[in-house]
N, C-alpha and C positions, 0 to 999 in steps of 0.2 A: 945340898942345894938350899940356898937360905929362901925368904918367905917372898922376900921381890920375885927372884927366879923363879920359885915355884908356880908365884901368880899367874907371870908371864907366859909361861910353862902353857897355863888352862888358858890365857887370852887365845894362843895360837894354836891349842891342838886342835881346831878344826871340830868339835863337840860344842854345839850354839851351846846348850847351856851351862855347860862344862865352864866356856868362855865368861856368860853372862854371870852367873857365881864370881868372876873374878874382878869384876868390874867394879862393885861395889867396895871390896877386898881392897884395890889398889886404889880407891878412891879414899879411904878409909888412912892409908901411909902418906897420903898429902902430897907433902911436898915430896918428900923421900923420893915416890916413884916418877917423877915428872922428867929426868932426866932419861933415864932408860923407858919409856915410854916415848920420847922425843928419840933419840936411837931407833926403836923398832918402831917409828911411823917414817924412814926410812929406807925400809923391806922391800927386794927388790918382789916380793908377795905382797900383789893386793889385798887380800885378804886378812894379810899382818896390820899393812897399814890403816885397815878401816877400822880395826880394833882399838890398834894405837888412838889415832882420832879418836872413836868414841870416847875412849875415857879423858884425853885430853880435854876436849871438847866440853864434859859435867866439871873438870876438876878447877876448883875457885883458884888455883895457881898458873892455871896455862893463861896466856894472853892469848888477844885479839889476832895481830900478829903472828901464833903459834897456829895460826888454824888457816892464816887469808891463804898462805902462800900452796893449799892445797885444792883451794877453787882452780888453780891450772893443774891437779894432778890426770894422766893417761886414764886412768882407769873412774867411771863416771859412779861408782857407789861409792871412792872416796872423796870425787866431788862433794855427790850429796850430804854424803855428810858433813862433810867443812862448812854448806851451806846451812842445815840444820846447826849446828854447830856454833856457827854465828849469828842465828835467829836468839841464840839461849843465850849469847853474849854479846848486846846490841852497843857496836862503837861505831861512830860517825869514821874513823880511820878506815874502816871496810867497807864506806857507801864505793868508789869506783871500783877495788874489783866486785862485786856484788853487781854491779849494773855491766859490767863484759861479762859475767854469770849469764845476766839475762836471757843472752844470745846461746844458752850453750848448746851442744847437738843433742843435750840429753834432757825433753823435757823436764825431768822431775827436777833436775840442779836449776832448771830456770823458776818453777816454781818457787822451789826453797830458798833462792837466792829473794824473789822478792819477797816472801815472808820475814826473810832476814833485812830488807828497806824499809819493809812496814816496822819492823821492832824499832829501826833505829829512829824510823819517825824525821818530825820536822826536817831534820839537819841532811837527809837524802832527799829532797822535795826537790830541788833546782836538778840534781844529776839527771833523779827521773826525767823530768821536763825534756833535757838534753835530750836522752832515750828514748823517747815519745818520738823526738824530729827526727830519730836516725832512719835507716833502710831496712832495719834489719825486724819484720813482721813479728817474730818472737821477741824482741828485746819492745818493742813499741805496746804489742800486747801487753805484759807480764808487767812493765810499768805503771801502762793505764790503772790495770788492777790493783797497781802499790797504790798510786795515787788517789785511787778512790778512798782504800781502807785506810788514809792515810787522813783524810780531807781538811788540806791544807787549800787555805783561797787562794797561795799564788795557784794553784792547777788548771784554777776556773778558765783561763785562756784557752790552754793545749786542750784542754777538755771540752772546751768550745769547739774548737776544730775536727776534732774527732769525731764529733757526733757524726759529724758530714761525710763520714768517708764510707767506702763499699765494703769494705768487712764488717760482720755482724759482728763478731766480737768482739770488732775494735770499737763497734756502736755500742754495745752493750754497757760496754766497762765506762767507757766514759759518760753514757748517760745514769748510768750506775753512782758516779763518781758527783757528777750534778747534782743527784738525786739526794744522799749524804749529806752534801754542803745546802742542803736546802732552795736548792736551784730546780725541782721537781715542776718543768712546765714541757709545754710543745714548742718544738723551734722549727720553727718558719726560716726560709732561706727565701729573702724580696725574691721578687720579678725583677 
């Protein structure tokens, strides 16, 4: 068995650190392993494929692209990691799927998904906005929270509005997000 197979070998025997030892290993062959690494993210094993991912994911050879097309994977810890994943490689190419992230049924990928809006910065500020006005309470949440850490002046609008709504959290973040851009006062709603 040559040194790829062997890695692969420890990515998948199921021994966390067995695996984690090999990560480094195959990160280390570059380019080499990015194909057979793209093969077994694949795997009809989740477990395969969130390994694959991770190293994908550090390696300076995998693209943006190599990683979006797993924010719609079944199983919701290769989500997360596709979202982590593109937190570490911020491209304005992954703000839309990142913000249907938002929404996902698995907290943590909506987290990570906006940690990965906030990286890309500016160039996601309008999607968010979008996200803000939708229906969907987690995708409006997890936004609010990009756009604060984000504290772009276009926000100041949707951010206005939000203060007014009946979710604390949804007050929270967006007075959060005020607060940031230096808009830190009491809002009065006339008579």
């Amino acid at each position: 068995m040559d040194k790829l197979q062997s890695l692969l070998a420890d990515l998948t025997s199921g021994d966390e650190a067995r695996a984690e030892r090999s990560v480094a290993a195959l990160l280390e062959l570059g380019a080499e392993a990015l194909p057979a690494l793209l093969d077994l993210s694949q795997s009809p094993d989740a477990d395969s494929r969130w390994w694959a991912l991770r190293v994908i994911a550090q390696s300076p050879h995998s693209s943006t692209g190599q990683l979006i097309r797993f924010l719609d994977d079944p199983a919701p810890e290769v989500r997360q990691c596709a979202a982590l994943g593109l937190a570490q490689k911020p491209d304005a190419a992954a703000t839309q799927p990142l913000v249907r992230a938002l929404s996902d049924g698995d907290s943590l990928v909506c987290a990570l998904a906006a940690n990965a809006l906030v990286a890309i910065g500016k160039p996601a500020v309008p999607s968010l906005i979008e996200a803000v006005k939708s229906e969907s309470h987690s995708s409006r949440l997890h936004a609010l929270r990009a756009l604060a850490e984000i504290r772009d002046p276009r926000a100041i609008p949707v951010l206005m509005q939000a203060v007014e709504e009946d979710s604390a959290l949804v007050v929270h973040w967006a007075k959060e997000g005020l607060e940031r851009l230096g808009l830190d006062m009491v809002y009065l709603k006339p008579e």
